[in-house]
Backbone bond lengths (Angstrom), bond angles and torsions (degrees), N, CA, C in turn:
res aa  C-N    CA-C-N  psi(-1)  N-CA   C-N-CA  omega(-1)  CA-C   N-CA-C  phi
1 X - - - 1.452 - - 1.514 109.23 -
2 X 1.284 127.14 116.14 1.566 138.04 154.78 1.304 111.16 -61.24
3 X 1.449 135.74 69.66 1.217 133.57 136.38 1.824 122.21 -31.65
4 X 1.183 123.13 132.17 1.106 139.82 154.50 1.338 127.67 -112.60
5 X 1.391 129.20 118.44 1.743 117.17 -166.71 1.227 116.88 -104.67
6 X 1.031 136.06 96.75 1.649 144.63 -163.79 1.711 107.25 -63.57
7 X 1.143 137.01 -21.86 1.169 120.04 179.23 1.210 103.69 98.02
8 X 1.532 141.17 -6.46 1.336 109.67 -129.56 1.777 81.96 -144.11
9 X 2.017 120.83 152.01 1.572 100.38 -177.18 1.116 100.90 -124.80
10 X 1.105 124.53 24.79 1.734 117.82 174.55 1.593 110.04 -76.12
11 X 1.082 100.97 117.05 1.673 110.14 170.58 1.812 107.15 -72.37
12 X 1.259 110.10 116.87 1.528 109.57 175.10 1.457 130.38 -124.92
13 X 1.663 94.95 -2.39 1.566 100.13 -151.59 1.203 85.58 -130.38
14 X 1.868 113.00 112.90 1.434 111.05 175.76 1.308 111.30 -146.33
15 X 1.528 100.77 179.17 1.818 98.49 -161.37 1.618 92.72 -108.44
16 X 1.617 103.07 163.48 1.143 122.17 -163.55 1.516 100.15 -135.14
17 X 1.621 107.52 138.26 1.304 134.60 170.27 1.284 122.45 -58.93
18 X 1.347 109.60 -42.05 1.852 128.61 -163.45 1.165 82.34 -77.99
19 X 1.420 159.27 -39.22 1.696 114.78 -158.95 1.348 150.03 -39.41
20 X 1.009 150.57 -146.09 1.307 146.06 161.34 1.506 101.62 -112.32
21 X 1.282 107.94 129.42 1.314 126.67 -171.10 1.802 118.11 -55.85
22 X 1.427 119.42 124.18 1.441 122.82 -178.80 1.350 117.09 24.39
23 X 1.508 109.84 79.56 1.758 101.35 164.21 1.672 105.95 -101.45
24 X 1.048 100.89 -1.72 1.404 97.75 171.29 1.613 115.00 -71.00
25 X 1.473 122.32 -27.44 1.653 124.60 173.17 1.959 88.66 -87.81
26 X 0.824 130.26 10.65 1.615 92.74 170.80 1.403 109.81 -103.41
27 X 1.473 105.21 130.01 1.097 125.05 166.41 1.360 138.28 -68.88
28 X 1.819 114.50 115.54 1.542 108.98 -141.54 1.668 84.12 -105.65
29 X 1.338 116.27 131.61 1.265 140.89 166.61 1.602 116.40 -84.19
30 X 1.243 102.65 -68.68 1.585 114.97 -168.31 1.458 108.96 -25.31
31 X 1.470 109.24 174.72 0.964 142.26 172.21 1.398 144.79 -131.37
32 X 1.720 89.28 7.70 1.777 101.38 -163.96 1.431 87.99 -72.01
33 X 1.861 89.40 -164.71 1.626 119.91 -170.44 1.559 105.01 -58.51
34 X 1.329 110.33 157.84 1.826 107.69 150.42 1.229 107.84 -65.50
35 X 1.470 98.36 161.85 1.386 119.68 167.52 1.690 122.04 -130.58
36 X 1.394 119.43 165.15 1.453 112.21 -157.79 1.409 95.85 -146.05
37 X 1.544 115.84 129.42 1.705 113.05 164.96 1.924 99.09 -126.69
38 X 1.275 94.92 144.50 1.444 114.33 159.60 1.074 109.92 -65.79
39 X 1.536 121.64 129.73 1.337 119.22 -177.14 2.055 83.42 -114.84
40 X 1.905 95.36 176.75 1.397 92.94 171.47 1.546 105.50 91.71
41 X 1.263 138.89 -27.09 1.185 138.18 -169.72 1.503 109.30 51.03
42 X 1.900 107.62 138.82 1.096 128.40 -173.02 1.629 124.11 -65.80
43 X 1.119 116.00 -45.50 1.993 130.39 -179.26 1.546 96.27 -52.28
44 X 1.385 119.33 157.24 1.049 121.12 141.11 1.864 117.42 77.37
45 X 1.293 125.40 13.00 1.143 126.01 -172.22 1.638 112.09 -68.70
46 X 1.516 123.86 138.00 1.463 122.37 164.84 1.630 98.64 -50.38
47 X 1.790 94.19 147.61 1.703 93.39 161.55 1.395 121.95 -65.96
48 X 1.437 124.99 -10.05 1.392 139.86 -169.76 1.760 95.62 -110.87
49 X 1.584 108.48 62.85 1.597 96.08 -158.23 1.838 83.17 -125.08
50 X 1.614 92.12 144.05 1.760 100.52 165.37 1.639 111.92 -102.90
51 X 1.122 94.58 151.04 1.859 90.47 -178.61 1.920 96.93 -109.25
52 X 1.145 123.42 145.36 1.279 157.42 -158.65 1.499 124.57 -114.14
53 X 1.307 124.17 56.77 1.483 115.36 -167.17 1.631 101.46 -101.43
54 X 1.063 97.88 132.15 1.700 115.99 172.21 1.389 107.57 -98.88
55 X 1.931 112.76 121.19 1.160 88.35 -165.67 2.119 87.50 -136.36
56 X 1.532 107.65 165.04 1.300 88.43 -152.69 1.925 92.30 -152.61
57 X 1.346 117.09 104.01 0.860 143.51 143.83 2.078 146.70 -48.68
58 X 1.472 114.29 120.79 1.650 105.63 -173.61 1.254 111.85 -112.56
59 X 1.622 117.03 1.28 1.289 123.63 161.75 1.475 130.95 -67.10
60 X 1.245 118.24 148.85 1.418 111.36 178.41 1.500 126.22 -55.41
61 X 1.721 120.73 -38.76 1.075 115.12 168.18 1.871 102.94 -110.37
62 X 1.275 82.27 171.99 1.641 90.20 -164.40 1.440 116.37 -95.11
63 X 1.047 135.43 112.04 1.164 153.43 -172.14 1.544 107.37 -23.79
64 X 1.666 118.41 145.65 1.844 115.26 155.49 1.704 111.03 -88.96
65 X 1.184 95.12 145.84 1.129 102.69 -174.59 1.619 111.93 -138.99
66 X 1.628 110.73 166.65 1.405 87.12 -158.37 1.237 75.94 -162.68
67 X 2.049 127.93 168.05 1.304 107.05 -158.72 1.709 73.03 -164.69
68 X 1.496 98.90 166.65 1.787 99.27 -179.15 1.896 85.07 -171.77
69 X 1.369 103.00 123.80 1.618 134.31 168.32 1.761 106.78 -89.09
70 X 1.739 98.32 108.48 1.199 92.78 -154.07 2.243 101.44 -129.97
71 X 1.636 97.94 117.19 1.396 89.04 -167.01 1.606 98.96 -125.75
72 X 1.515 104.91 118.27 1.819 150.66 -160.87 1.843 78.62 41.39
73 X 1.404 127.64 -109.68 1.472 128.25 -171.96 0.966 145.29 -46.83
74 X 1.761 89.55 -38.39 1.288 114.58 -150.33 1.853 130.35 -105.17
75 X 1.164 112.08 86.98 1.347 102.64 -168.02 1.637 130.19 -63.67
76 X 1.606 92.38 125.01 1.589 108.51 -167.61 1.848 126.90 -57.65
77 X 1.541 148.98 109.63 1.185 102.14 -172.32 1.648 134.36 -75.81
78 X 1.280 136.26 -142.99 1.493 125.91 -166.43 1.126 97.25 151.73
79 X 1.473 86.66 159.14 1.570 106.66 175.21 1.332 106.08 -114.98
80 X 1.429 128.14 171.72 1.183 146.14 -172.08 1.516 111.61 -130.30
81 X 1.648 135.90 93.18 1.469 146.47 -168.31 1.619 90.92 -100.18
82 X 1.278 119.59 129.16 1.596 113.46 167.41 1.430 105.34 -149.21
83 X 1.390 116.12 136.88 1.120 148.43 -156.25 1.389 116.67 -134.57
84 X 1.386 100.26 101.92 1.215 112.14 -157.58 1.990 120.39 -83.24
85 X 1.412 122.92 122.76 1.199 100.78 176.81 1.127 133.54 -90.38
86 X 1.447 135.26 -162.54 1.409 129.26 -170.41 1.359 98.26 -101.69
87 X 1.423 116.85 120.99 1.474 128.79 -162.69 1.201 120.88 94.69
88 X 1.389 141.61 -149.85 1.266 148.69 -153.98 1.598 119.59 -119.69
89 X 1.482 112.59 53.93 1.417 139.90 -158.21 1.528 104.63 -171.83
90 X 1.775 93.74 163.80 1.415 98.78 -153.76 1.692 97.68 173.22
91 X 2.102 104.04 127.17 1.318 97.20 -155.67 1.291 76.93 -106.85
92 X 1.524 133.36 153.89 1.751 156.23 122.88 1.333 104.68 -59.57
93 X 1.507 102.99 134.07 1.565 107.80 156.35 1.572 86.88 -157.69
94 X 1.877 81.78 115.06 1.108 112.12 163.82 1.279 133.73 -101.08
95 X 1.785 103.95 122.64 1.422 108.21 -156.24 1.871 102.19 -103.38
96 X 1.238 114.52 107.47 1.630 115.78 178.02 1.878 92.21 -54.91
97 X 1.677 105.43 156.93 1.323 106.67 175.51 1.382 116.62 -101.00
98 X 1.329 127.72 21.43 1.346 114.94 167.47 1.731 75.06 -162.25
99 X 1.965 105.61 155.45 0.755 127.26 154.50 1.128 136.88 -34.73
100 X 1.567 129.65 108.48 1.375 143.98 -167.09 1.868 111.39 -64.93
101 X 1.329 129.19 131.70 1.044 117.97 -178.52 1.620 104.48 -89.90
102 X 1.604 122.07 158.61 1.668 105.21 165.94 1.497 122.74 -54.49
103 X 1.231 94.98 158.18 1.165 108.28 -166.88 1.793 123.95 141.79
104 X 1.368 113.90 178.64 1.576 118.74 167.87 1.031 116.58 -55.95
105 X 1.125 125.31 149.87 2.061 130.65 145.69 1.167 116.19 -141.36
106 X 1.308 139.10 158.23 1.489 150.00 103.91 1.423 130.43 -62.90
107 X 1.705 100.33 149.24 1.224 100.46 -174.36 1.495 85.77 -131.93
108 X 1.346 114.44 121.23 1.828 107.63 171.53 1.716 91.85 -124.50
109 X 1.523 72.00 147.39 1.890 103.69 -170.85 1.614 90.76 -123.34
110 X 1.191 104.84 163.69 1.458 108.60 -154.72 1.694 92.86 -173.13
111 X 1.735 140.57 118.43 1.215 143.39 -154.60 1.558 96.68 -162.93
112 X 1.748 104.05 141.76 1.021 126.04 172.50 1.288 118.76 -127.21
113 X 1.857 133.68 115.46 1.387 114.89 -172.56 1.371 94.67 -110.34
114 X 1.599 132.05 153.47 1.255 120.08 154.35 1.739 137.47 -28.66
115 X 1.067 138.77 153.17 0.972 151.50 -156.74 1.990 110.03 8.00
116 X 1.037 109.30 61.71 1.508 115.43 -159.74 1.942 110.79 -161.59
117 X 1.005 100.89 122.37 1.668 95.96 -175.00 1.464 120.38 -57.08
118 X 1.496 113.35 152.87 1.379 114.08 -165.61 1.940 108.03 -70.09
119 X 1.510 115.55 146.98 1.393 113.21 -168.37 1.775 97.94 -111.39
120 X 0.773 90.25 138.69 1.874 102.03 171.28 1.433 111.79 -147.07
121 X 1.731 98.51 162.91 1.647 112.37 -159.13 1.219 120.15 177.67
122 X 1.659 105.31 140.42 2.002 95.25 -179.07 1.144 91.91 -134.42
123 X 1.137 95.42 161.23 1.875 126.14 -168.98 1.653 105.87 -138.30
124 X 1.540 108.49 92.44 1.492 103.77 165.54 1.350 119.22 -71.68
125 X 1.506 123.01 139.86 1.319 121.26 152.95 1.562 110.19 -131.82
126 X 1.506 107.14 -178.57 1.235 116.24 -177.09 1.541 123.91 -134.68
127 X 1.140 143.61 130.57 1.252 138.46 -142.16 1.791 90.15 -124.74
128 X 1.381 106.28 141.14 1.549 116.64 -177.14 1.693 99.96 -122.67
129 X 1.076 112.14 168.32 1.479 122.18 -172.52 1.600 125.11 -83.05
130 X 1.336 95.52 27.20 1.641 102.14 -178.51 2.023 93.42 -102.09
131 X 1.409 86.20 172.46 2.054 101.04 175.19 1.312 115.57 -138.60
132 X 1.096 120.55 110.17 1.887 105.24 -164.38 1.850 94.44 -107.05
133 X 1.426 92.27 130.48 1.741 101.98 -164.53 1.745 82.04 -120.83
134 X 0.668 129.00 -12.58 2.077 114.58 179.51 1.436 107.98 -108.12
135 X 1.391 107.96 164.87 1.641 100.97 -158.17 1.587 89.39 -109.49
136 X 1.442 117.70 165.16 1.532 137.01 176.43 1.793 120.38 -45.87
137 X 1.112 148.53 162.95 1.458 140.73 165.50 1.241 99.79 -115.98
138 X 1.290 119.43 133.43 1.304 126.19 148.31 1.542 116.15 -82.89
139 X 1.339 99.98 128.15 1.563 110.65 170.84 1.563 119.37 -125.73
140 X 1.174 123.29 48.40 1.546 113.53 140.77 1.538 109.06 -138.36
141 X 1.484 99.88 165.34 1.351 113.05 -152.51 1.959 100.21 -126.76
142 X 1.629 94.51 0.48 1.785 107.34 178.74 1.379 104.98 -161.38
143 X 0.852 122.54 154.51 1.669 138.82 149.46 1.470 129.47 -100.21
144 X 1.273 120.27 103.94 1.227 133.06 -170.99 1.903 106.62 -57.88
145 X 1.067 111.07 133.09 1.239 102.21 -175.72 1.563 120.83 -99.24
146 X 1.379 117.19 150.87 1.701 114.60 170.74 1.767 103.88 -127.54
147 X 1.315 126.24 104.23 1.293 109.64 164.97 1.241 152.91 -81.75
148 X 0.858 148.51 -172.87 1.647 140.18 169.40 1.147 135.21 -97.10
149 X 0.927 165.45 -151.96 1.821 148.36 117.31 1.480 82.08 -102.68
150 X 1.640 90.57 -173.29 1.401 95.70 173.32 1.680 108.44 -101.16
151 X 1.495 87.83 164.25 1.311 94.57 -170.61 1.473 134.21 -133.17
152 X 1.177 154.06 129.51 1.441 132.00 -116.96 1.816 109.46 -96.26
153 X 1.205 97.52 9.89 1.424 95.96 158.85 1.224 111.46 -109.36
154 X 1.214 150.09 26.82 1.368 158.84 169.45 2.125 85.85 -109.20
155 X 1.837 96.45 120.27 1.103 116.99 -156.15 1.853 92.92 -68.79
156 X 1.855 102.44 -47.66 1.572 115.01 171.53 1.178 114.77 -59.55
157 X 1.444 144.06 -2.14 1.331 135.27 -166.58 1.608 114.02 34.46
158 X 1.301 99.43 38.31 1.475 118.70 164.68 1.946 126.58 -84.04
159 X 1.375 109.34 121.75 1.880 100.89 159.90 1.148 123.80 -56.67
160 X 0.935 110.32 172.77 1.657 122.28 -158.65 1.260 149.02 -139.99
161 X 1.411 158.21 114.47 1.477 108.80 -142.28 2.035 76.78 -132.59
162 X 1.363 100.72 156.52 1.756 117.42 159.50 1.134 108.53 -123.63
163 X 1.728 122.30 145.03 0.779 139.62 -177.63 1.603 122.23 -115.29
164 X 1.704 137.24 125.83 1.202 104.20 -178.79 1.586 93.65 -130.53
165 X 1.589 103.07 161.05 1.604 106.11 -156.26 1.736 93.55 -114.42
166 X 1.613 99.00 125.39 1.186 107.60 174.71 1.462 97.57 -157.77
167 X 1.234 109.98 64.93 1.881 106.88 178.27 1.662 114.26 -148.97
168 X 1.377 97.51 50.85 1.485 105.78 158.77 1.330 109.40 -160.03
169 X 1.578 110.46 -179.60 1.377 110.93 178.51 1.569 107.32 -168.35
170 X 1.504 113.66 168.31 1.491 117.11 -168.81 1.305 117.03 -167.24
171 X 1.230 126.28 156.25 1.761 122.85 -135.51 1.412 103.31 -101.79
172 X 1.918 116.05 -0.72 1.021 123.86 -145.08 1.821 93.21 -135.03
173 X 1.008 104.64 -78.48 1.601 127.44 -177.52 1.705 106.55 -73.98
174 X 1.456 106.43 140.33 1.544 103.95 -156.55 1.806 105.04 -88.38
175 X 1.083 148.70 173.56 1.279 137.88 146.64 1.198 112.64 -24.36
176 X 1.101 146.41 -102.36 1.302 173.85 -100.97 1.945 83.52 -109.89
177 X 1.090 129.12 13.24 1.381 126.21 145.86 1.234 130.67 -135.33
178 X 1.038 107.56 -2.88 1.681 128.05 159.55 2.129 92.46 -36.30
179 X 1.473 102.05 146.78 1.606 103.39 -177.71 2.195 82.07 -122.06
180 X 1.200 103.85 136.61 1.537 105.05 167.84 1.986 109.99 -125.47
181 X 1.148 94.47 106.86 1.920 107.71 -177.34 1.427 91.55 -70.49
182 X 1.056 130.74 145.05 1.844 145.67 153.59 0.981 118.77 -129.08
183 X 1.382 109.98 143.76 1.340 134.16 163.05 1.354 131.85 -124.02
184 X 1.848 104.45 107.50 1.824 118.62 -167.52 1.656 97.03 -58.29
185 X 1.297 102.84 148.64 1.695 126.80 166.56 1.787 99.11 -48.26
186 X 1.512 132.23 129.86 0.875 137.59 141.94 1.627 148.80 -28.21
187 X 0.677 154.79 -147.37 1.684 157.02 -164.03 1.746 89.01 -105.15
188 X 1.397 118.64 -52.71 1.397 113.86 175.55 1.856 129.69 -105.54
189 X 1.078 82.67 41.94 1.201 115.84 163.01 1.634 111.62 64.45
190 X 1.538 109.61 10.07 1.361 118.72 178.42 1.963 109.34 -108.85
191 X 1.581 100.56 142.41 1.299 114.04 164.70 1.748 117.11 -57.00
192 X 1.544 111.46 133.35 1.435 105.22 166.18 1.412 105.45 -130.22
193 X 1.388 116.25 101.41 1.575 127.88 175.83 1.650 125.49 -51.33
194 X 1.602 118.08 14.64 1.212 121.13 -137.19 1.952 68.93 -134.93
195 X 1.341 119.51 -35.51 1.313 96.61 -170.40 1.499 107.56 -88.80
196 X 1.674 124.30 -159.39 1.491 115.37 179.26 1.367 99.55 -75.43
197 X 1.096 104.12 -167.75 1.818 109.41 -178.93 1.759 100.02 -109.97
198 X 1.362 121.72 164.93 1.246 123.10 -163.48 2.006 102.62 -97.19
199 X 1.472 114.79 -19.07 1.503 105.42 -169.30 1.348 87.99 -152.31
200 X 1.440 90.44 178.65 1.870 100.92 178.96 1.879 82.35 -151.30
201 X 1.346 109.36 158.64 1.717 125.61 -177.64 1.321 109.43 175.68
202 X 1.446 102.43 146.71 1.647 100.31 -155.10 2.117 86.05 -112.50
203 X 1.213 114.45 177.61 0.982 126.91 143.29 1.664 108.18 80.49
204 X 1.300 120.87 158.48 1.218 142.44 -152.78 1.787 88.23 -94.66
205 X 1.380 113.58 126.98 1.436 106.71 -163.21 0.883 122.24 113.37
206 X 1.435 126.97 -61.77 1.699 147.93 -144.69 1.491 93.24 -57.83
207 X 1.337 124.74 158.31 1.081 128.60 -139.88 1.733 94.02 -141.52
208 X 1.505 113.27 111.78 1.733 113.30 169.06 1.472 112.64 -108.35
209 X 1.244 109.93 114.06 1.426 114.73 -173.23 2.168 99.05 -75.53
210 X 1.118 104.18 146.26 1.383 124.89 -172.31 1.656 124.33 -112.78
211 X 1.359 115.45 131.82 2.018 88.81 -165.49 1.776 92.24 -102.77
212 X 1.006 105.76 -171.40 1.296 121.59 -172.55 1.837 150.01 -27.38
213 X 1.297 70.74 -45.48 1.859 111.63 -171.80 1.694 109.04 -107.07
214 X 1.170 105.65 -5.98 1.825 107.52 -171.16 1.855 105.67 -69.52
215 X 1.470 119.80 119.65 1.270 93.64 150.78 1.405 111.70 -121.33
216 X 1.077 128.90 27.43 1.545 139.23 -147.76 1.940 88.15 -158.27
217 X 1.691 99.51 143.86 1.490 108.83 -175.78 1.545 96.50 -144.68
218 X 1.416 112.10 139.70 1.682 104.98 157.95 1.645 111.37 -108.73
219 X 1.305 90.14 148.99 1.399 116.32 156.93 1.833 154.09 -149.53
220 X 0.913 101.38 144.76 1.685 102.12 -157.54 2.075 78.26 -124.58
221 X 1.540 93.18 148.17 1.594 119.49 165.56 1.519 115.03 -123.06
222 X 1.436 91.73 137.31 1.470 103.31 179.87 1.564 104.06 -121.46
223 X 1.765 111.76 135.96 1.818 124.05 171.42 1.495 103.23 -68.63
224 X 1.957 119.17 174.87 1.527 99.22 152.17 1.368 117.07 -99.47
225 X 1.415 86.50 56.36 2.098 90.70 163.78 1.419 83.82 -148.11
226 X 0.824 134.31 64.50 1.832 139.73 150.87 1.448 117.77 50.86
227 X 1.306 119.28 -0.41 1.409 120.80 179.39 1.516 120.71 -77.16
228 X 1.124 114.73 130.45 1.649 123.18 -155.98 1.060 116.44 -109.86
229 X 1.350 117.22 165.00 1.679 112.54 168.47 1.317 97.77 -130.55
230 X 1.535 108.21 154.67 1.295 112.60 -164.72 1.974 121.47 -64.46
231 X 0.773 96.66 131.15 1.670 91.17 166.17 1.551 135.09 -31.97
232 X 1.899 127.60 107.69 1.285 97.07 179.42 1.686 83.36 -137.77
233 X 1.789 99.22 -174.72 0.980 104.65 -161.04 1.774 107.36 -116.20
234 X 1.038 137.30 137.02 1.238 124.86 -146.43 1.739 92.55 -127.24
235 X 1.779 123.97 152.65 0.788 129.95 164.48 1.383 127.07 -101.13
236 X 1.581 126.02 99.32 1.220 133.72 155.82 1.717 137.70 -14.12
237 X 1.033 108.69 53.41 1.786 113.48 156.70 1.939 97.30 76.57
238 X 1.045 121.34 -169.78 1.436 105.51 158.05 1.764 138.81 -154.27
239 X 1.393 111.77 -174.25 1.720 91.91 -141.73 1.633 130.35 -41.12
240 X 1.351 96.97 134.33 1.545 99.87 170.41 1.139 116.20 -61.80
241 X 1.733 97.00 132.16 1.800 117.92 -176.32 1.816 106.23 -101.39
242 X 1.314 88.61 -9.49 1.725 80.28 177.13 1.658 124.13 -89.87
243 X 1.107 102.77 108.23 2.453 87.35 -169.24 1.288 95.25 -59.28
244 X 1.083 166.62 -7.45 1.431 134.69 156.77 1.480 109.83 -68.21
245 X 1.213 139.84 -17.06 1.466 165.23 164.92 1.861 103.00 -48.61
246 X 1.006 125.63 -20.56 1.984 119.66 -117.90 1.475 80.12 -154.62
247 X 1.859 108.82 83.00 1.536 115.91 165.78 1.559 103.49 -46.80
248 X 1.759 104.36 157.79 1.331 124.62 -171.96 1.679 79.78 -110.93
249 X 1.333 122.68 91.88 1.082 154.34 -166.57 1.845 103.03 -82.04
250 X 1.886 106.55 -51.82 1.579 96.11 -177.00 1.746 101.36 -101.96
251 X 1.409 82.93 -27.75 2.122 80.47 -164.94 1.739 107.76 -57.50
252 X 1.861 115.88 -21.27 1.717 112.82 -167.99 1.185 87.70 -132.16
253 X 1.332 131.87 -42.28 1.784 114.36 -172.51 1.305 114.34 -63.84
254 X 1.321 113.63 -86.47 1.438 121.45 152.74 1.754 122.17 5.02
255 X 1.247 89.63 -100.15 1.140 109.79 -173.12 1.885 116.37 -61.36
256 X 1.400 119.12 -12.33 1.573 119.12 138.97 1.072 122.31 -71.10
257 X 0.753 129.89 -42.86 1.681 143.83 165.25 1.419 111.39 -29.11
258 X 1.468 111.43 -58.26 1.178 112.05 -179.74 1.370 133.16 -80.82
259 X 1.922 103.19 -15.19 1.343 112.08 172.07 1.727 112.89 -59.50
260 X 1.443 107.79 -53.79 1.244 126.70 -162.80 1.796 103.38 -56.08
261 X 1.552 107.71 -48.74 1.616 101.16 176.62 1.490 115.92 -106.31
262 X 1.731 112.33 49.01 1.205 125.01 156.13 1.258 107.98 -140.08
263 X 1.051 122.86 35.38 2.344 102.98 -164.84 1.609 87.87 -59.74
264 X 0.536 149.66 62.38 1.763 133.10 156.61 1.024 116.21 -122.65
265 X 1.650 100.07 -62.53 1.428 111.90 167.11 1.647 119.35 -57.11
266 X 1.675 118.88 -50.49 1.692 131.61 -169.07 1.726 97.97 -56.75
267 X 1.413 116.17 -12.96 1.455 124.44 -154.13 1.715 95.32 -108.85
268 X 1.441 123.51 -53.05 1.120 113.58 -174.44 2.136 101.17 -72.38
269 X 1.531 109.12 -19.12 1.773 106.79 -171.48 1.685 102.31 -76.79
270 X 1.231 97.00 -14.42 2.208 112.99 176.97 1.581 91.50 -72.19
271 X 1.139 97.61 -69.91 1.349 91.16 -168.81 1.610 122.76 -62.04
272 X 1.078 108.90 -31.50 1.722 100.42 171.85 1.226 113.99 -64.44
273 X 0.981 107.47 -47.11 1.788 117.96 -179.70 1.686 99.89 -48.83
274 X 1.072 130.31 -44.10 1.480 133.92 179.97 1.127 108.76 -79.25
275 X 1.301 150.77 -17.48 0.580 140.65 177.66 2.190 117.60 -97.61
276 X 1.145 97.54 -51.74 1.777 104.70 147.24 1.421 118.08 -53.83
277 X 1.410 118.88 -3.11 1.715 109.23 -175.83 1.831 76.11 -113.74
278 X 1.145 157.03 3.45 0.846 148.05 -118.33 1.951 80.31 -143.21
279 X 1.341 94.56 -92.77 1.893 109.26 159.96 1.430 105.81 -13.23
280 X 1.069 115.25 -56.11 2.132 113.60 -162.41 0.985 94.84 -74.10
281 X 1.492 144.77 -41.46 1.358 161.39 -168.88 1.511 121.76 -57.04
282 X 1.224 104.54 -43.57 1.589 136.23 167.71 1.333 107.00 -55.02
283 X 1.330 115.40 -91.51 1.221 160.42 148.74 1.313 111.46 7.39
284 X 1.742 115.18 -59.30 1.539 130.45 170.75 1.387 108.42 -78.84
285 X 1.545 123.49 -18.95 1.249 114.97 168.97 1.498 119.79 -71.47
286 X 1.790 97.91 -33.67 1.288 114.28 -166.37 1.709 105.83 -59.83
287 X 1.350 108.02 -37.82 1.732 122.88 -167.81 1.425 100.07 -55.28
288 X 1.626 109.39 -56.60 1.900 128.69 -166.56 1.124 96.88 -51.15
289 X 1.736 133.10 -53.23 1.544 144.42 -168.94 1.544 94.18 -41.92
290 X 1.492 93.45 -75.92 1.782 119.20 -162.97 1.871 105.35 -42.45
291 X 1.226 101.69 -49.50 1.662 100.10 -160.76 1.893 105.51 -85.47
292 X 1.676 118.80 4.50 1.189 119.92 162.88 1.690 111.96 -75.70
């Protein structure tokens, strides 16, 4: 784990009860189009402002995509920065090449995934006469925790944790456009700041759903002029005393884990087992016969 220690003791970054229950166990099948949201909120953008689309794909390969900054006629040029996450997502930040004056815009995004119909979309925003040249602060140094039990739409009958991001700020860019990148705890339950980050969500509120085993969260903040703060890794509230609280970590993680990248073997240990439960079965009948 890359800990970073900010100095700093304001607790800001905490988890929330209200979410919507385990979307982290639902299992996504589909196949439709990608889809794309503006993060950052539209009102109010610096003229020195990046736009932020999170865009999120269920196809095997990942869609082209292509983007155009567009003011009343006239299309703006730009660049296209994308940052790819871990899994089947992927943030844009699109940087216009000269300073935006106030006023209207569009931003149309426009995506093609293999065998999947083409996706299109506009995103008005509006740019105000401010310039934000200093980057955001992060101020918490923990995340207070709220847990879940499990709950019977969670397919694992796994707890749960949500997270909601409200722990920075900036002299320029409002809350509610603050961009926060994360990165979920790993296989061993530790953050590694070195890989991509797992989500991107803008705004004071915004809501990071958490899986089971997490007690550790990363996070990095983004202004709407792209200036960042470095990535750290934050510690989650502390240990749950309740056992309905307290994932069954080897008896269902684990040990699914291993079914799924063995069926051969988990299939021939089924069958022995049935077949030795099979033997005793006999056997104890055989005794009842004998001793009549």
């Amino acid at each position: 784990m890359k800990a970073r220690a900010l100095g700093l003791a304001v607790v800001a970054l905490s988890l929330s009860p209200h979410a919507h229950a385990c979307p982290l166990f639902t299992a996504v099948t589909s196949k439709g189009p990608p889809t794309a949201a503006l993060l950052g909120g539209a009102a109010g953008l610096p003229k020195n402002a990046h736009l932020f689309v999170v865009e999120r794909w269920t196809t095997m390969a990942a869609p082209t995509t292509t983007f155009e900054v567009v003011s009343g006629a006239t299309t703006l040029a730009s660049d296209d920065r994308v940052l790819d996450f871990v899994g089947r997502g992927r943030l844009h930040e699109i940087v216009p090449s000269a300073a935006l004056a106030p006023g209207e815009y569009e931003l149309k995004w426009s995506a093609q995934a293999p065998g999947a119909v083409r996706s299109e979309d506009r995103f008005p925003f509006r740019v105000r006469d401010a310039t934000d040249l200093a980057p955001p602060e992060l101020v918490a140094t923990q995340a207070s925790a709220v847990d879940h039990p499990p709950d019977p739409k969670c397919h694992l009958w796994q707890s749960w944790r949500s997270a909601v991001m409200t722990s920075a700020r900036d002299d320029v860019t409002s809350e509610g456009q603050l961009l926060y990148l994360v990165w979920r705890a790993g296989e061993g339950g530790l953050v590694d700041l070195d890989l991509p980050p797992t989500d991107a969500v803008s705004g004071g509120g915004a809501t990071i759903d958490l899986g089971p085993f997490e007690d550790w969260v990363g996070v990095a903040v983004i202004d709407a002029a792209g200036h960042r703060v470095a990535p750290v890794d934050l510690p989650i509230g502390t240990p749950r005393a309740d056992p309905r609280l307290r994932p069954l970590r080897l008896s269902v993680k684990h040990a699914s884990t291993w079914i799924v990248d063995h069926p051969w073997q988990s299939g021939g240990a089924l069958f022995g087992l049935l077949v030795l439960v099979s033997l005793v079965a006999r056997r104890s009948e055989a005794k009842k016969t004998g001793s009549r």
